[in-house]
C-alpha positions in Angstrom: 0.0 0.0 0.0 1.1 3.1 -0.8 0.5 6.5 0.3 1.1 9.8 -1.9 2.9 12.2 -0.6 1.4 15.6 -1.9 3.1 18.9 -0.9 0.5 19.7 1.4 1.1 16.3 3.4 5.1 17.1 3.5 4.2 20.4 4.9 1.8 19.1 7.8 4.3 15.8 8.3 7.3 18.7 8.5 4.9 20.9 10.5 4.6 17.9 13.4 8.4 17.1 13.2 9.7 20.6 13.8 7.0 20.7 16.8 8.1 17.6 18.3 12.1 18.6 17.4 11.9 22.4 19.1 9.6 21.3 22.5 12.9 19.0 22.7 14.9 22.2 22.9 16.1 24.2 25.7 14.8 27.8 25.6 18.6 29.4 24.7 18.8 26.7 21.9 15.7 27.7 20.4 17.2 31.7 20.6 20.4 30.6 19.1 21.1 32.5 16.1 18.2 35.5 16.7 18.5 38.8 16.7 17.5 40.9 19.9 15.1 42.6 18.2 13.4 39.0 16.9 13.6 37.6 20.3 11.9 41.2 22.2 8.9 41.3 19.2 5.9 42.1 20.3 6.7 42.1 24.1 5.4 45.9 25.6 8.1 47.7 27.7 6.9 46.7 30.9 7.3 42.9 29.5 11.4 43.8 28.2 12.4 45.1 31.2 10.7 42.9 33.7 12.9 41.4 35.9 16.0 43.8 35.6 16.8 46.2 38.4 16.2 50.0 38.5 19.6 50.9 38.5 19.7 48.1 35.3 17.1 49.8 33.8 18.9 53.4 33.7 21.9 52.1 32.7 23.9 54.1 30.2 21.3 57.4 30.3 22.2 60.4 30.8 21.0 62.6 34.2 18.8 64.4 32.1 17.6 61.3 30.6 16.6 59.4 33.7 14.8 62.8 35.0 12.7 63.7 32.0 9.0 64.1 32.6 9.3 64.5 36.2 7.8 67.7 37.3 10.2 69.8 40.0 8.9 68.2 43.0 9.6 64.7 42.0 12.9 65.3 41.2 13.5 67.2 44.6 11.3 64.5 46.7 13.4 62.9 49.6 16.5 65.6 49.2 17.2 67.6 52.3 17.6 71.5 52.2 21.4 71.6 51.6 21.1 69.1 49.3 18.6 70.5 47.1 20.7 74.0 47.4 23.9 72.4 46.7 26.1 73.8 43.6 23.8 77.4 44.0 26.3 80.4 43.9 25.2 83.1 46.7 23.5 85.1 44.7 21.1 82.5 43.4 20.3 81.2 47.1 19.9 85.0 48.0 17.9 86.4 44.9 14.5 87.9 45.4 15.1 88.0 49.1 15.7 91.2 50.6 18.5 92.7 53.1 16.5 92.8 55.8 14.6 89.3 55.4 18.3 87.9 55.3 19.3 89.2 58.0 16.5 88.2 59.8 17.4 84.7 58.6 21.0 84.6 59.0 20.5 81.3 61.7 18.1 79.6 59.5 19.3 76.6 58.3 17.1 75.7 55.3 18.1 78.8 53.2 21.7 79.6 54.5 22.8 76.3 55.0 26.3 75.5 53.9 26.6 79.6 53.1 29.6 81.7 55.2 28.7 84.8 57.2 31.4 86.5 54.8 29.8 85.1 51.3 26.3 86.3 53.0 28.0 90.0 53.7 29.2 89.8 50.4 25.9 89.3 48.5 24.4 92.1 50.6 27.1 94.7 50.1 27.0 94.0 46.1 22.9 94.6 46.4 22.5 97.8 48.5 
């Protein structure tokens, strides 16, 4: 007896045979030879990064980067006062506040922090 092997029959016969050959692969031996871009198709974001850390996740981006679309306050949650006035000149902790406001200030901490009594002087004698 003997069957005829039409083109569609090879197909469904190669079809069931490359089934049974790749479920005997291991998931990296199926990958072999794909491109990153085959093997990420049609995951969403959320799907490609799972698993990998934050700091994995920034990786390689700039400061800018990792901050954009944050409003102000999200970037500035969690600092403290000196930290969030660090790398300000003087003048751009002092400006729009008047003489006598900093002087009335001189002890507080949150707006003169990390700021000498002589680089405080300085700013006010450049402003009268």
């Amino acid at each position: 007896m003997s069957t005829e092997l039409t083109a569609e029959k090879v197909m469904e016969m190669g079809k069931v045979w490359g089934e049974a050959y790749l479920s005997s692969l291991t998931p990296a031996e199926r990958l072999a030879g794909m491109r990153a871009e085959e093997r990420l198709a049609g995951l969403k974001a959320e799907e490609r990064l799972a698993g990998l850390k934050a700091e994995e996740r920034l990786a390689g981006l700039k400061a800018e980067e990792r901050l954009a679309g944050l409003k102000a306050e999200e970037r500035l949650a969690g600092l403290k006062a000196e930290e969030r006035l660090a790398g300000l000149k003087a003048e751009e902790r002092l400006k729009g506040i008047g003489a006598e406001d900093i002087l009335a200030k001189v002890d507080h901490q949150e707006i003169l922090s990390g700021l000498s009594l002589e680089e405080i002087k300085a700013f006010l004698r450049q402003h009268e």
